[in-house]
C-alpha positions, 0 to 999 in steps of 0.5 A, a space after each residue: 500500500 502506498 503512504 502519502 504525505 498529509 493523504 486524509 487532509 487532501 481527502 477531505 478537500 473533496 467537495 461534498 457533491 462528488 458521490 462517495 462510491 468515486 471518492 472512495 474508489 479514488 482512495 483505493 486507486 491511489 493507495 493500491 497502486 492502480 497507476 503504478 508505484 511512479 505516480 506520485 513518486 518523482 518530481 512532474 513540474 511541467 505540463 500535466 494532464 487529467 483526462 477525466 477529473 473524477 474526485 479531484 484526489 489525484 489531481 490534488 497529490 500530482 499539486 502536492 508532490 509538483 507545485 510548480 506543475 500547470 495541471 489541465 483537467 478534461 472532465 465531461 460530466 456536468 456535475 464533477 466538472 462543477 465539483 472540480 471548479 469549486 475545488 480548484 477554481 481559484 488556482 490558477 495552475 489547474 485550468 477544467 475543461 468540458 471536452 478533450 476539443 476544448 483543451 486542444 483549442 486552449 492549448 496550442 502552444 504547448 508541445 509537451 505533456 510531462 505526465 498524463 493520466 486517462 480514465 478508462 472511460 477516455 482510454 481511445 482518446 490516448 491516440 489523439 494526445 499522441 498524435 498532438 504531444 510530446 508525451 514523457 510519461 502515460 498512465 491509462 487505464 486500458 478495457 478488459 477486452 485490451 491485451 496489455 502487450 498489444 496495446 504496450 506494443 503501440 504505445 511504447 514508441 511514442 511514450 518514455 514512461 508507460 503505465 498500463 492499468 487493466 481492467 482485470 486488476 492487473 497493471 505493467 509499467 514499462 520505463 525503458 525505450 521499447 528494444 529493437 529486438 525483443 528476442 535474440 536466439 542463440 544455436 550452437 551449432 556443431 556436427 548437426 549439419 544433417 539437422 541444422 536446415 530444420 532447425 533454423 527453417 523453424 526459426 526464419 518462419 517464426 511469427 514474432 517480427 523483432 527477432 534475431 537468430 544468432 548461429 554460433 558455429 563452434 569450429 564444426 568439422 561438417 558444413 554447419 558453418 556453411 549452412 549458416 552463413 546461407 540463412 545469413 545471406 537469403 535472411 539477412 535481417 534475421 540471422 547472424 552467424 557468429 564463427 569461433 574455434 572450436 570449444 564446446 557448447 557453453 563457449 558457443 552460447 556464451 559467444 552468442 550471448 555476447 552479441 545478442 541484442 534482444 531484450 529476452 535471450 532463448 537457446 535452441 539446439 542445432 538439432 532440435 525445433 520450435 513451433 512458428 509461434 514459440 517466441 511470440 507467444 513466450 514474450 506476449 507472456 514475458 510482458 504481459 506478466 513482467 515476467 523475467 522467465 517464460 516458459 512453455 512445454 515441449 515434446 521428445 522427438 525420437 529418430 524414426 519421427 516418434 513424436 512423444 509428451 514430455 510427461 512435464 511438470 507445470 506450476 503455474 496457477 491458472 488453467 487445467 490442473 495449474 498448469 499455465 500462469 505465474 509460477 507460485 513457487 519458482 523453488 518447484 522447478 530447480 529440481 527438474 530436469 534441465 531444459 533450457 531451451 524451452 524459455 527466454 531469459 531477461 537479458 538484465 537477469 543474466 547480465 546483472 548476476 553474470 549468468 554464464 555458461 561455465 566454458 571448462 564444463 565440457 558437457 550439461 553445462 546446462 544444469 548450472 545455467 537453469 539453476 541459478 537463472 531461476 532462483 534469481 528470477 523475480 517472475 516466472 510465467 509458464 504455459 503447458 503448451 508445446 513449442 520445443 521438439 527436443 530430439 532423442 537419440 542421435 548418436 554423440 548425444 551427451 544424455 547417452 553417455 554411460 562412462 567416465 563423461 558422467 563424472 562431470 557432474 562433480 565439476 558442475 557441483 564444484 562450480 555452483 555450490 560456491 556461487 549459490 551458497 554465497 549469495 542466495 537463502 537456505 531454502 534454495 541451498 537446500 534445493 540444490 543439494 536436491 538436485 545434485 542427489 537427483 543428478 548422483 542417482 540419474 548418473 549411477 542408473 546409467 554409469 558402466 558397472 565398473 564405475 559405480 563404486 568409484 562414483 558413488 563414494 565421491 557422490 557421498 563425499 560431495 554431498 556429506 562435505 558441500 553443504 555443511 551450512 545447512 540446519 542438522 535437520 534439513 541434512 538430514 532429511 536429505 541424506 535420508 533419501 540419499 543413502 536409499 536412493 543411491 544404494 538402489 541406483 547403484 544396483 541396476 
């Protein structure tokens, strides 16, 4: 709830005339935020703009917090417009007018609307402001048939600050010029020259239009480079190529990211696909819900053209058994299994934390980089719907791996443990000790027999000695599971 200065003693300026249910829906908007925590807490004074006076409340603070402001008032109805003459009449800041033609006669000469407020009975009358002003900041609220991203789409070109109210309760601002590429997609390419074409025909035909495809050819011995640079000379708009010496799949994304340009950056695999609607509809979601991580589902994609569900896990709060919306718990997906390449990430969230692949992992580098982009997402978005082909049983794939390429996952857990122990809360530690015993058991389910041993005394060592400053309790709990799960794993 915002608190303003003196905040009863302007309620009680209202006039008497103004009908209590607008006086009382008034206080509400404002002490609830309806316009966004900004609309009263920066300095506005320059031109100001009321369409739609109501009780006169917000128009007394926009006075309060910028007296030097000149404040127009556009109120149709008779009788607020008559309450608002008597509450303001003799300020000669605050000019009433009876129709938006009557300001736009008055006003002439001014060229700039420093802040702006439209009532949602108003809202169409936005495209007329803009089309007459330089406006700075806009707030309004749109009906509930609008869709915030579409209407954020047409305005942010037009508007520095932008705040939408919509009619089901929800609200986004949006306080940064809108970005020229909203989604930048990175595809490591290396040996999947036979898959390659497929992959980027999903992404060239994508429906989202402010998009780039970042083709990383990562030193490959077949013609992954040379494919590449076809898209990028057939869609030059679309694709970039980016050419390096070989040094596996997390240099690869991390060279792409160092280029990427979008707002959201995505990851597809070389040899996988997308549907032609995955990234428009995944950052509709991402700005819709101010979102730093959208998500959607995918389906397994065997050899022989096997097209199988993925049995996911959702955890959203809205939709068929929770299965879309914003993620309630976030901590519900860490221990899942790694999938980075059915989201797009805030490319803010990764810089500011240096979310990065870790280059001397030479395989699931992916484990790390899910990990610690969801414990550190503000909001997460989800949506049971497929978009992501993720392709099974190719041959060099490293989920295929049953000998001593698995004992990676000992470099992996050395890496992540320090980064997110250092920084984040024992609940999301504890998670992450949940996810190495659940990475230990896949391993040993898998590993040559003759290794077995060798791994499980280390997976022992690692978990017992890695996170000691965790509650007695919690430990516990956890290595309960461990000393069953892993005894049972290692007998397969």
């Amino acid at each position: 709830m915002i608190r303003f200065s003196n905040f009863h003693s302007h309620i009680r300026k209202i006039p008497l005339s103004v009908p209590a249910h607008i006086r009382d829906e008034d206080v509400g908007r404002l002490e609830h935020s309806w316009f966004g925590p900004r609309f009263c807490s920066q300095k506005r004074n320059g031109v100001g703009l009321f369409v739609g006076g109501r009780s006169g409340l917000e128009c007394l603070l926009h006075l309060h917090y910028a007296p030097e402001a000149s404040v127009y008032v556009v109120e149709p109805d008779f009788f607020l417009r008559a309450s608002l003459t008597g509450l303001f009449g003799t300020d000669p800041r605050v000019s009433i007018y009876e129709s938006l033609d009557a300001f736009l006669a008055a006003a002439k000469d001014v060229e700039t609307l420093d802040f702006v407020r439209i009532d949602d009975a108003y809202y169409p009358t936005v495209w007329t402001l803009i089309k007459h002003f330089r406006i700075k900041a806009l707030t309004t609220e749109i009906p509930f048939s609008c869709s915030i991203y579409d209407i954020s789409e047409q305005l942010r070109p037009h508007v520095s600050f932008l705040y939408l109210a919509h009619a089901s309760g929800r609200g986004r601002g949006f306080d940064k010029p809108q970005p020229k590429i909203a989604v930048s997609v990175i595809v490591p390419a290396y040996g999947v020259a036979a898959q390659l074409p497929q992959c980027l025909d999903s992404l060239v035909e994508q429906t989202l239009e402010r998009l780039e495809i970042i083709v990383v050819d990562d030193g490959s011995p077949d013609a992954c480079g040379e494919i590449a640079d076809s898209y990028a000379q057939k869609f030059p708009e679309r694709v970039v190529v980016v050419h390096k010496a070989n040094g596996g799949c997390a240099s690869a994304r991390n060279a792409g990211m160092a280029v990427a340009r979008g707002q959201f950056i995505g990851f597809v695999d070389g040899d996988d696909w997308v549907t032609p609607d995955m990234y428009s509809d995944l950052y509709k979601m991402a700005v819709e819900n101010a979102a730093d991580v959208a998500q959607g589902g995918y389906c397994l994609a065997y050899e022989g053209g096997l097209i199988a569900n993925s049995n996911d896990i959702y955890a959203g709060r809205d939709g068929l058994f929770k299965r879309s919306g914003i993620v309630d718990n976030p901590l519900s997906l860490l221990t899942g299994q790694p999938t980075i390449w059915r989201r797009i990430y805030a490319k803010e969230l990764l810089t500011e934390n240096k979310i990065i692949f870790p280059e001397h992992i030479k395989r699931f580098d992916d484990l790390p980089f899910q990990f610690e982009a969801l414990s550190l997402a503000r909001r997460i978005v989800t949506t049971a719907k497929d978009y992501y082909y993720y392709r099974q049983g190719r041959l060099g794939q490293d989920i295929l791996a049953k000998d001593e390429k698995l004992f990676v996952h000992f470099d992996i857990f050395d890496y992540l443990k320090p980064r997110v122990t250092s920084r984040m809360r024992n609940d999301v530690i504890e998670q992450l000790m949940m996810v190495e015993v659940n990475t230990h058991i896949w391993a040993l389910g898998r590993l040559d027999s003759n290794l077995v041993e060798d791994y499980k005394s280390r997976a022992m060592r690692s978990l017992h000695d890695g996170y000691k400053m965790l509650a007695p309790k919690a430990r516990r709990k956890i290595m309960e599971k461990v000393n069953t799960e892993i005894e049972k794993a290692s007998r397969h």
